[in-house]
N, CA, C and O atoms as a GROMACS GRO file, in nm:
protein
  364
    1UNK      N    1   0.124   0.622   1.453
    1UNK     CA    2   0.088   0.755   1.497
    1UNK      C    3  -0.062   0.774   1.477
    1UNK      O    4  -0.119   0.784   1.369
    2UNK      N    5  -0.126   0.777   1.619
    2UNK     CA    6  -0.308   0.821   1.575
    2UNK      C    7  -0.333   0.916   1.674
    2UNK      O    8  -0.290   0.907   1.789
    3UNK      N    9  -0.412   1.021   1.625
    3UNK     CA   10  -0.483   1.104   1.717
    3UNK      C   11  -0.640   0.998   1.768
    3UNK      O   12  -0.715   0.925   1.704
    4UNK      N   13  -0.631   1.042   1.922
    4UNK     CA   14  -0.763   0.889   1.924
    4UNK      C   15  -0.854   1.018   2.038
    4UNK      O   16  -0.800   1.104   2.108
    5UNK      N   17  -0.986   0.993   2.024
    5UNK     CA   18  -1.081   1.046   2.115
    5UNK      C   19  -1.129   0.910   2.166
    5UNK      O   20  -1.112   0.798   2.118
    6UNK      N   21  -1.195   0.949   2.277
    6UNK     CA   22  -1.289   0.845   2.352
    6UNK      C   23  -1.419   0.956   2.367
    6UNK      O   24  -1.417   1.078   2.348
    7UNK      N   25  -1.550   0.852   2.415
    7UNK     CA   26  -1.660   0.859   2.381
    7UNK      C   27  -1.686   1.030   2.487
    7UNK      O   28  -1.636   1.048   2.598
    8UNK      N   29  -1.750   1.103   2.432
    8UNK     CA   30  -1.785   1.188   2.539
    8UNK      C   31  -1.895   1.150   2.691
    8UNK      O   32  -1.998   1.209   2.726
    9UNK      N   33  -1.845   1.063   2.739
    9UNK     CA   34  -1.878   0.990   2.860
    9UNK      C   35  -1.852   1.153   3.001
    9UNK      O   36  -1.948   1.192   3.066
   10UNK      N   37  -1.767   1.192   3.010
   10UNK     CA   38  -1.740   1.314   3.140
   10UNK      C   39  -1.833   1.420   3.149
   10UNK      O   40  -1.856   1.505   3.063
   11UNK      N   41  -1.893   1.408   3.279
   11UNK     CA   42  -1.967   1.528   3.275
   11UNK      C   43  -1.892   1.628   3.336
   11UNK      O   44  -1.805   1.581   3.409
   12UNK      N   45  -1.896   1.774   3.329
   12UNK     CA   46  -1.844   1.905   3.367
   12UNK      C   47  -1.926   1.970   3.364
   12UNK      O   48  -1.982   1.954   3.255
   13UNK      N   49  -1.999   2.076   3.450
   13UNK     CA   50  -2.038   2.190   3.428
   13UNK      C   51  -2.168   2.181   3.340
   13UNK      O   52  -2.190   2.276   3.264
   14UNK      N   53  -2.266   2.066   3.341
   14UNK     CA   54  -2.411   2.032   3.266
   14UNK      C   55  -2.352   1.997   3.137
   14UNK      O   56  -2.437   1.999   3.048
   15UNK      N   57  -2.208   1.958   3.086
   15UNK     CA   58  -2.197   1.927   2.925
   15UNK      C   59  -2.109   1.782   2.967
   15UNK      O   60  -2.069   1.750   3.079
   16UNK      N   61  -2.093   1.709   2.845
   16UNK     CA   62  -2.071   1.567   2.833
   16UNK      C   63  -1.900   1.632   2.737
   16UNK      O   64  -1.886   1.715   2.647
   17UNK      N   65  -1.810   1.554   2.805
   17UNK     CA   66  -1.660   1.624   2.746
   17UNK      C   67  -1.581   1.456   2.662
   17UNK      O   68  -1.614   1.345   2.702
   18UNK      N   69  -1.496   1.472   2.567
   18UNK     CA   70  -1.426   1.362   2.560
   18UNK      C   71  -1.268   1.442   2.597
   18UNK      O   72  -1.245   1.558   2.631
   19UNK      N   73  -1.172   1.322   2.574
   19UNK     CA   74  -1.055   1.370   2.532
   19UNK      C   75  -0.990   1.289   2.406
   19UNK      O   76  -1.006   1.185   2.341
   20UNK      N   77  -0.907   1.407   2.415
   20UNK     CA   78  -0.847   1.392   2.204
   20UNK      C   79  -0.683   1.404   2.288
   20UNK      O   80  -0.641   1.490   2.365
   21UNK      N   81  -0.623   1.290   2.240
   21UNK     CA   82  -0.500   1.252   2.295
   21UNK      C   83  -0.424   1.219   2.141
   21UNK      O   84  -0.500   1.191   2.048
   22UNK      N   85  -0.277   1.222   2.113
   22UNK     CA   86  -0.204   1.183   2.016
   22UNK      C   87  -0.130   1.079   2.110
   22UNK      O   88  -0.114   1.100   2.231
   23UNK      N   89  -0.083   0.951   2.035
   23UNK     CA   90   0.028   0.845   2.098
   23UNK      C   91   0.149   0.857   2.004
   23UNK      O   92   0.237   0.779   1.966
   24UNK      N   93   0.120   0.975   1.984
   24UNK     CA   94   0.295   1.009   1.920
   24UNK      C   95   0.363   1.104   1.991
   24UNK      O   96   0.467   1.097   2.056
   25UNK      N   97   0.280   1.201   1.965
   25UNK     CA   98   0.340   1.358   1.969
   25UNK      C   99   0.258   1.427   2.048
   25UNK      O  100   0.144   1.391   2.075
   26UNK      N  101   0.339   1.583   2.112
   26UNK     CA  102   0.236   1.678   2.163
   26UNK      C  103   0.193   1.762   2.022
   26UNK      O  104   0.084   1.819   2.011
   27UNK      N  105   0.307   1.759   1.903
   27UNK     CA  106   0.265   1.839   1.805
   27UNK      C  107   0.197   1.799   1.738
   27UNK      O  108   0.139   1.886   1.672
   28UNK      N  109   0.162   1.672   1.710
   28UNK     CA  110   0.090   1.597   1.617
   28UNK      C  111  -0.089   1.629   1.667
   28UNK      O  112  -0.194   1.648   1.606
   29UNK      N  113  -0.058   1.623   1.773
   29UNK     CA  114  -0.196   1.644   1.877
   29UNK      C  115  -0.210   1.822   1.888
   29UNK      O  116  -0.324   1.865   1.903
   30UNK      N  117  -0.124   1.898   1.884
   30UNK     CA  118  -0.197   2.012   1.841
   30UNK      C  119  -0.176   2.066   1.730
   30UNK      O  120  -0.218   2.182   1.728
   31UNK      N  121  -0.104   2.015   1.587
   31UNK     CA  122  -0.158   2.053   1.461
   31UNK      C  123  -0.306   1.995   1.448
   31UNK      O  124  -0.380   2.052   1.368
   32UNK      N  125  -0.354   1.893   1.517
   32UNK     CA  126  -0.476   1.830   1.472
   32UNK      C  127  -0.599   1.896   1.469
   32UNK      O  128  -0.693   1.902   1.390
   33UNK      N  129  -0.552   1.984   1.668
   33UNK     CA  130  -0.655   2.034   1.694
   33UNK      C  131  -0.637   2.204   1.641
   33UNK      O  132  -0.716   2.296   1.663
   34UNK      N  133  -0.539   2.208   1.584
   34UNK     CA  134  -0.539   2.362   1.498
   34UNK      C  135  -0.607   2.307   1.340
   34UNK      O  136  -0.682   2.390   1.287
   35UNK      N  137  -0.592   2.220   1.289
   35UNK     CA  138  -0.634   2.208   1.164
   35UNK      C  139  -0.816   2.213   1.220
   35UNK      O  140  -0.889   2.277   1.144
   36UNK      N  141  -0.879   2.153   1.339
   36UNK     CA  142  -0.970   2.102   1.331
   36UNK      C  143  -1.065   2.247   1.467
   36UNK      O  144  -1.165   2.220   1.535
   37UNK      N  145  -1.021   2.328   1.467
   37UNK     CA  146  -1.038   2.446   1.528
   37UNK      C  147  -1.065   2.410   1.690
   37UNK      O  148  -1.147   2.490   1.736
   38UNK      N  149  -1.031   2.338   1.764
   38UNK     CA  150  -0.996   2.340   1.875
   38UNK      C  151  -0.910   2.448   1.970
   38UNK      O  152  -0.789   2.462   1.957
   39UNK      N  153  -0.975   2.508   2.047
   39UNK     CA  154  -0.870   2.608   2.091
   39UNK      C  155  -0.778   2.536   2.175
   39UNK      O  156  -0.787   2.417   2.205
   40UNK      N  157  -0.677   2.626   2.213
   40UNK     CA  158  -0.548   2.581   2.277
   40UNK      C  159  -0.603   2.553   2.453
   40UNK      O  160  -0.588   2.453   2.523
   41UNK      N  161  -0.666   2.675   2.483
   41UNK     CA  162  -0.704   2.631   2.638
   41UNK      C  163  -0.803   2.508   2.661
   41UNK      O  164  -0.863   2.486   2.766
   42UNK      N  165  -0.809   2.445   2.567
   42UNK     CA  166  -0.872   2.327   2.573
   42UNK      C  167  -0.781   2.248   2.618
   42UNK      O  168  -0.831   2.151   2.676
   43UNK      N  169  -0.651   2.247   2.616
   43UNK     CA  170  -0.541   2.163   2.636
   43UNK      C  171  -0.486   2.151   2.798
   43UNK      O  172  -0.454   2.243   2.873
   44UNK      N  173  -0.485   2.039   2.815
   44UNK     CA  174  -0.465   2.010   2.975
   44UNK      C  175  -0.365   1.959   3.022
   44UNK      O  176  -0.373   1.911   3.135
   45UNK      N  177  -0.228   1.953   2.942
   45UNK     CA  178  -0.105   1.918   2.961
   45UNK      C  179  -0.043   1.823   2.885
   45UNK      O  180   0.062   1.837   2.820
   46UNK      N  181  -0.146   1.680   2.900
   46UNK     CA  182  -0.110   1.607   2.786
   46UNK      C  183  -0.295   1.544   2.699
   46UNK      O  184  -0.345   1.446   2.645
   47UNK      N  185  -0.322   1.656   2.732
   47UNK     CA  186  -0.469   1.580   2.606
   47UNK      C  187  -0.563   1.714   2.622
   47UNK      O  188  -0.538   1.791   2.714
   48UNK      N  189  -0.670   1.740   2.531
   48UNK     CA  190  -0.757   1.831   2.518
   48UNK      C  191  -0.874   1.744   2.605
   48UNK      O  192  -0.887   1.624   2.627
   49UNK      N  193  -0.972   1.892   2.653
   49UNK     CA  194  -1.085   1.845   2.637
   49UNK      C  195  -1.175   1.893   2.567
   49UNK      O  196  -1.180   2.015   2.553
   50UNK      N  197  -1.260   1.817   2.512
   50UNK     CA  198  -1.350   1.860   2.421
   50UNK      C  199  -1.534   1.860   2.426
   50UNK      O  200  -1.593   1.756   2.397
   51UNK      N  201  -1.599   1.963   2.458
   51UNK     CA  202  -1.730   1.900   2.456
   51UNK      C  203  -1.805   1.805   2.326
   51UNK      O  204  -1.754   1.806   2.214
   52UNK      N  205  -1.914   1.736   2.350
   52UNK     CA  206  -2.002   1.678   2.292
   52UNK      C  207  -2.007   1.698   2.196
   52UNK      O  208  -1.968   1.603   2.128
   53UNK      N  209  -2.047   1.803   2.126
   53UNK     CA  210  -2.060   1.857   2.014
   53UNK      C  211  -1.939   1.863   1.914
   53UNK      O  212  -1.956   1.886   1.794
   54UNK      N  213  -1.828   1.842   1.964
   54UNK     CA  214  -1.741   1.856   1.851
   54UNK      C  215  -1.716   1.714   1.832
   54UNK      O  216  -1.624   1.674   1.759
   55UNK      N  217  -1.780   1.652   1.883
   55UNK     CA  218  -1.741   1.470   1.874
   55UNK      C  219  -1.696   1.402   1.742
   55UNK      O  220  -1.585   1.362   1.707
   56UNK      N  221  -1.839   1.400   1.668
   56UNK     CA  222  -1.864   1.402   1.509
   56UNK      C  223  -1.726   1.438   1.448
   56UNK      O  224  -1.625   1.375   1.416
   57UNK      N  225  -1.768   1.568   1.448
   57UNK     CA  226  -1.631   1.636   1.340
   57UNK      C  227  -1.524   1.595   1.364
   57UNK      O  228  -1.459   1.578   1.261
   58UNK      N  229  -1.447   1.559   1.495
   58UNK     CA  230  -1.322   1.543   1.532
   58UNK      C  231  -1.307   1.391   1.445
   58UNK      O  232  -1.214   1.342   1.380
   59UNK      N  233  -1.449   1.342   1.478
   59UNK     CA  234  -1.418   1.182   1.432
   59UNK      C  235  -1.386   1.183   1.261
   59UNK      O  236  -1.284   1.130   1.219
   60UNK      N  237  -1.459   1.232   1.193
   60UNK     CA  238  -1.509   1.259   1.035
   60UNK      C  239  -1.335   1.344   0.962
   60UNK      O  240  -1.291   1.358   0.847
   61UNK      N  241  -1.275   1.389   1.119
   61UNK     CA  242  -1.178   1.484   1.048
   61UNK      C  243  -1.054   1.332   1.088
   61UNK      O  244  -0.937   1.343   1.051
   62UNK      N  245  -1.079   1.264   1.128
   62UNK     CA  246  -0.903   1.123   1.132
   62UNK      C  247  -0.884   1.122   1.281
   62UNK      O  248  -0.769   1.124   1.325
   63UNK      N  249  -0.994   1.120   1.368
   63UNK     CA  250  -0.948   1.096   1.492
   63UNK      C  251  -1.027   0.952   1.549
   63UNK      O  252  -1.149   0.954   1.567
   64UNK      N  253  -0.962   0.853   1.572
   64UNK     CA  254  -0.960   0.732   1.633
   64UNK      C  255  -1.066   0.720   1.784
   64UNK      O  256  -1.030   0.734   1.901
   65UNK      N  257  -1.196   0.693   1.734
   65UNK     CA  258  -1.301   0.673   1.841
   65UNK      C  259  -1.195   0.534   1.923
   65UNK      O  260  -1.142   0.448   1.853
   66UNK      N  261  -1.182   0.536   2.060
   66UNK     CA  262  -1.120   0.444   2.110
   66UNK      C  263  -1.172   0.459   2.253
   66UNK      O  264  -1.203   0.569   2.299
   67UNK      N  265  -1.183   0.318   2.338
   67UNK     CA  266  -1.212   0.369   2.500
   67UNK      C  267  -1.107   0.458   2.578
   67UNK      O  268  -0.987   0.482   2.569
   68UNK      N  269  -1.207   0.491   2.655
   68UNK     CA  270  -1.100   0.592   2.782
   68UNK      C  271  -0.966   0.499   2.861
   68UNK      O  272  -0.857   0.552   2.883
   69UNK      N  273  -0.996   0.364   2.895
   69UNK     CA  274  -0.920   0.262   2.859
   69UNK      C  275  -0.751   0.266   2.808
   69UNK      O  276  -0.640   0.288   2.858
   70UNK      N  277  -0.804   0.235   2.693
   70UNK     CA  278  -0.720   0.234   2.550
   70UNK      C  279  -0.650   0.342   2.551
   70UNK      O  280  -0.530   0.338   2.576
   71UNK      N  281  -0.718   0.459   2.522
   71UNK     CA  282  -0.661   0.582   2.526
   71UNK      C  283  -0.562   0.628   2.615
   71UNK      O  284  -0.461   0.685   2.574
   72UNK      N  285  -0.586   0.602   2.750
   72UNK     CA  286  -0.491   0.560   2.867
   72UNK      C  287  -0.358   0.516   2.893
   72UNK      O  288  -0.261   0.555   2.958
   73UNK      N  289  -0.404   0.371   2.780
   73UNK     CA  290  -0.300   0.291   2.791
   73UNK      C  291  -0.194   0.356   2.646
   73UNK      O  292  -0.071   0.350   2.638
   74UNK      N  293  -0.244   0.386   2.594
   74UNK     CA  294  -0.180   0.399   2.445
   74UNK      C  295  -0.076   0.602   2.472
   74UNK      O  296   0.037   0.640   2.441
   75UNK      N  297  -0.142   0.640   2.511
   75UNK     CA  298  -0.117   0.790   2.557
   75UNK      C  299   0.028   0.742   2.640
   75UNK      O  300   0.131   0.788   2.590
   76UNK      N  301   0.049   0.628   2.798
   76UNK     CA  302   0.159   0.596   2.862
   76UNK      C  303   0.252   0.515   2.787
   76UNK      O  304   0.373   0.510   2.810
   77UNK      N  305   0.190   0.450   2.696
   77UNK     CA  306   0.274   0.356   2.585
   77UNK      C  307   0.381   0.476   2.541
   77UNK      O  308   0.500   0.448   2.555
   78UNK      N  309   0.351   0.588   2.497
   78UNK     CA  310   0.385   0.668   2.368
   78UNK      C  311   0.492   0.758   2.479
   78UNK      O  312   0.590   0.819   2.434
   79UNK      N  313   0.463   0.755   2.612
   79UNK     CA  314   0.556   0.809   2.699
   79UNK      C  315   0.494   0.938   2.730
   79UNK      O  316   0.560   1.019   2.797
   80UNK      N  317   0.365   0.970   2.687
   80UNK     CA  318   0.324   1.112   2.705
   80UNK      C  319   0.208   1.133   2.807
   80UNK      O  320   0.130   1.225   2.780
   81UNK      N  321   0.193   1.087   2.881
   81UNK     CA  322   0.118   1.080   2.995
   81UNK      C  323   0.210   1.110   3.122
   81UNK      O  324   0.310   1.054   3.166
   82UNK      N  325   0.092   1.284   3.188
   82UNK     CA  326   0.173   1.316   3.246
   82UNK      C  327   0.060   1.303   3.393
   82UNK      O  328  -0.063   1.307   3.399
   83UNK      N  329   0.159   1.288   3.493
   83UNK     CA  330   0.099   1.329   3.612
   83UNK      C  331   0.006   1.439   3.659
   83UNK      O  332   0.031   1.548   3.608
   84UNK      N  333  -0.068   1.437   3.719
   84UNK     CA  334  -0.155   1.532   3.775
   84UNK      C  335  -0.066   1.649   3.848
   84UNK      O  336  -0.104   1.762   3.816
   85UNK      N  337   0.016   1.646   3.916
   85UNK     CA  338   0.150   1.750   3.949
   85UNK      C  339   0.187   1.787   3.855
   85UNK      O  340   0.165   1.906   3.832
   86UNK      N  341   0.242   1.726   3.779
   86UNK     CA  342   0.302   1.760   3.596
   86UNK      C  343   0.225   1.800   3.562
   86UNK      O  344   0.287   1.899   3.523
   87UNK      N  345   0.033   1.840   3.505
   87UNK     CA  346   0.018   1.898   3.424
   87UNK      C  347  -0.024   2.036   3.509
   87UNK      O  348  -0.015   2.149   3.460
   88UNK      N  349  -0.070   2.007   3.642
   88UNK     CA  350  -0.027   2.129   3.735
   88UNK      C  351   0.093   2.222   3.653
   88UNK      O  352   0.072   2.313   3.572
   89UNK      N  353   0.208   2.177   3.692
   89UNK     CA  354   0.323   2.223   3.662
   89UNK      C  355   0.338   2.316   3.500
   89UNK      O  356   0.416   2.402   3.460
   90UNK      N  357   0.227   2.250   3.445
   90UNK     CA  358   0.285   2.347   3.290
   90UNK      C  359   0.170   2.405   3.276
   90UNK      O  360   0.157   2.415   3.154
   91UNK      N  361   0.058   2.460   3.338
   91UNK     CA  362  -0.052   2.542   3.344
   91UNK      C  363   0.041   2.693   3.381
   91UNK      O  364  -0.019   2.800   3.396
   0.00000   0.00000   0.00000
């Protein structure tokens, strides 16, 4: 069970974003980001996004620097990777 970020590589809106994914759980992945003050509308169905700035802390607080890659693969491993319709669907 790891909560894992990848590098804030995405640009949006002039800011650099990562995502913070769990390969366990959806709860594991948002006690993390409640312990670690992440708001909820950060959440995009199955992963947050997060700007730049919270990079550090997320890392310093037990979250697994890993590629976008990895993260990918490990997120569909865990069965929690959802479709682009699917996260449509729970917005």
């Amino acid at each position: 069970m790891a909560v894992l970020i990848d590098e804030p590589i995405w640009w949006f809106r002039g800011r650099r974003w990562s995502h913070l994914v769990s390969d366990a759980s959806y709860d594991e992945l948002h006690a993390f980001a409640d312990k670690t003050g992440i708001p909820r509308r950060g959440f995009q169905g199955d992963h947050y996004d997060v700007p730049e700035e919270h990079f550090d802390e997320l890392v310093q607080a037990g979250a697994q620097v890993t590629s976008s890659r990895e993260l990918l693969r490990r997120l569909r491993a865990g069965g929690l990777r959802l479709t682009p319709e699917e996260r449509r669907a729970r917005r």
